[in-house]
N, C-alpha and C positions, 0 to 999 in steps of 0.2 A: 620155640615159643611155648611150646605146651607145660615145659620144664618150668619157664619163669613163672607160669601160672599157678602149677604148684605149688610153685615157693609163695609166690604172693597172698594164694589162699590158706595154707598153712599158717604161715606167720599172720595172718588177720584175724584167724577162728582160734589160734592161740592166745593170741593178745586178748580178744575180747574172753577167753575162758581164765585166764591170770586177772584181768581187771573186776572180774564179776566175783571171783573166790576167793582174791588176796588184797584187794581194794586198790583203789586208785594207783596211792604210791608203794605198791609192794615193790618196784626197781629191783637190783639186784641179788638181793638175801632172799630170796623167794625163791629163787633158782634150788638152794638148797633141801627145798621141802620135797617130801614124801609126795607131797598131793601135786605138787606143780611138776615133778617127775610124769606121776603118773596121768594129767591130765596131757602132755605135750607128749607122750606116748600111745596117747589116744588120737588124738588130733593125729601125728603124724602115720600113725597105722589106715585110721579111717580114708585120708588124705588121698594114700598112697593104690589105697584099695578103689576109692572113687575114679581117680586118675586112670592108672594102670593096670586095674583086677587084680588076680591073684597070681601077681608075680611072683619070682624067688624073694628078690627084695623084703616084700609083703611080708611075706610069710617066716622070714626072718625076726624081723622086728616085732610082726607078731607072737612072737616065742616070750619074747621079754616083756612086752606088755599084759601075757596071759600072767606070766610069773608077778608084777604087780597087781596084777585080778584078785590072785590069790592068795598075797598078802594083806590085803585090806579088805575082802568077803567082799568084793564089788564083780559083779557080771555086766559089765557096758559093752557089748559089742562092738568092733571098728566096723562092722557093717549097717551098723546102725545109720538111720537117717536124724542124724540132730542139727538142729540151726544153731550156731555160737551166739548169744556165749548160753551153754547151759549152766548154770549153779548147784554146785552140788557142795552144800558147806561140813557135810561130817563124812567121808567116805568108809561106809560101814553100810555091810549086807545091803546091797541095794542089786535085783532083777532085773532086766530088762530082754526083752525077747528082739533078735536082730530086726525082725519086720515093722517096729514100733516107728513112728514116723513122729518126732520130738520137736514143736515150734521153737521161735527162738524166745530168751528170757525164762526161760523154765526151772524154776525152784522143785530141786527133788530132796528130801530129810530122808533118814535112814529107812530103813527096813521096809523099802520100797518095791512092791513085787511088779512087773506090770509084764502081763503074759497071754496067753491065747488059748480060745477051747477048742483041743483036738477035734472032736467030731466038727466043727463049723470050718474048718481047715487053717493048714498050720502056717496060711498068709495071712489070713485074716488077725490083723493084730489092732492096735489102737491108735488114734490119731489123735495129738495132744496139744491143742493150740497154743499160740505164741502167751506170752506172760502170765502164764499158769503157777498156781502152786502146790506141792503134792505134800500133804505131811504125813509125818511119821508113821509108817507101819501101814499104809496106805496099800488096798491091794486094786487091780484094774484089771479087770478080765474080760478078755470076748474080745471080736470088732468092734468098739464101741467110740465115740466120738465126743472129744471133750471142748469147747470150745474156746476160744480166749476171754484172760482174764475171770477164768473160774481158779475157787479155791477147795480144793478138798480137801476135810479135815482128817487129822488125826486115827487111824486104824478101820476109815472108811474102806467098805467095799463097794467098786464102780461094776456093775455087769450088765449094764445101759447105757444107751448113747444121753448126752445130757446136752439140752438144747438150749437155753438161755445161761450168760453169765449168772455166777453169784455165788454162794459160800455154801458145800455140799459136807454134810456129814452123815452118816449111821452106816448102819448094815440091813438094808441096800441103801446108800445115798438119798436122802430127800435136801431140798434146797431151802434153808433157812433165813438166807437172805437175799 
């Protein structure tokens, strides 16, 4: 039972991550992409780690999906807590610290750091509510708490929890709309 389970939450957190990056009808030629490799290497590592822990398996498959990490400057943890589907439409330099806890709907643009301050402890990381979007060059530090349906802009720095929706840019974040 547990196995079909597996499969069936695999294959749903993958569909919705292939529907959200390659659009409705990317069908079979999609298979071929770089991204749709690396996004169902994800899926399937994370998966396997949620289910299982750190089997042999695991940790197999994590080999090959570090080695896709590495080719496209992407650090996404398979220990990561993300809800499918996430979006991630340019896979380039994007951060992300294992403890980050990822709503579902989540728009990330490149050069996305989102990380944690050693002295506060190294669980305290961020929580990032469902339909969010993070843009470009965006950095998030600390325990801090983003809620749903905020947007933060373009090479913003978050090091505050942010309490009402709405459209967040500077360094430090103030909300402009």
């Amino acid at each position: 039972m547990q196995l079909a389970e597996f499969y069936r939450k695999f294959y749903k957190d993958l569909h919705l991550d292939i529907r959200a990056n390659f659009g409705k009808y990317s069908g079979f030629r999609c298979c071929f992409y770089f991204e749709y490799r690396f996004f169902a290497l994800f899926r399937l590592t994370s998966n396997l780690y949620h289910f299982y822990g750190d089997c042999l398996v695991t940790k197999i498959i994590n080999r090959v999906y570090v080695r896709h990490q590495r080719q496209c400057s992407v650090e996404l943890p398979y220990k990561l807590s993300a809800r499918a589907p996430i979006r991630i439409p340019h896979l380039n330099t994007i951060v992300i610290n294992e403890n980050t806890i990822i709503g579902k709907c989540v728009t990330i643009l490149p050069m996305v750091t989102i990380g944690n301050v050693k002295s506060k402890g190294l669980n305290n990381c961020a929580v990032i509510g469902s339909y969010c979007s993070l843009g470009s060059g965006c950095k998030i530090i600390g325990p801090v708490s983003i809620p749903a349906f905020c947007e933060i802009g373009a090479n913003a720095v978050v090091s505050k929890s942010l309490h009402q929706r709405g459209v967040y840019v500077g360094i430090p974040v103030k909300k402009i709309k």
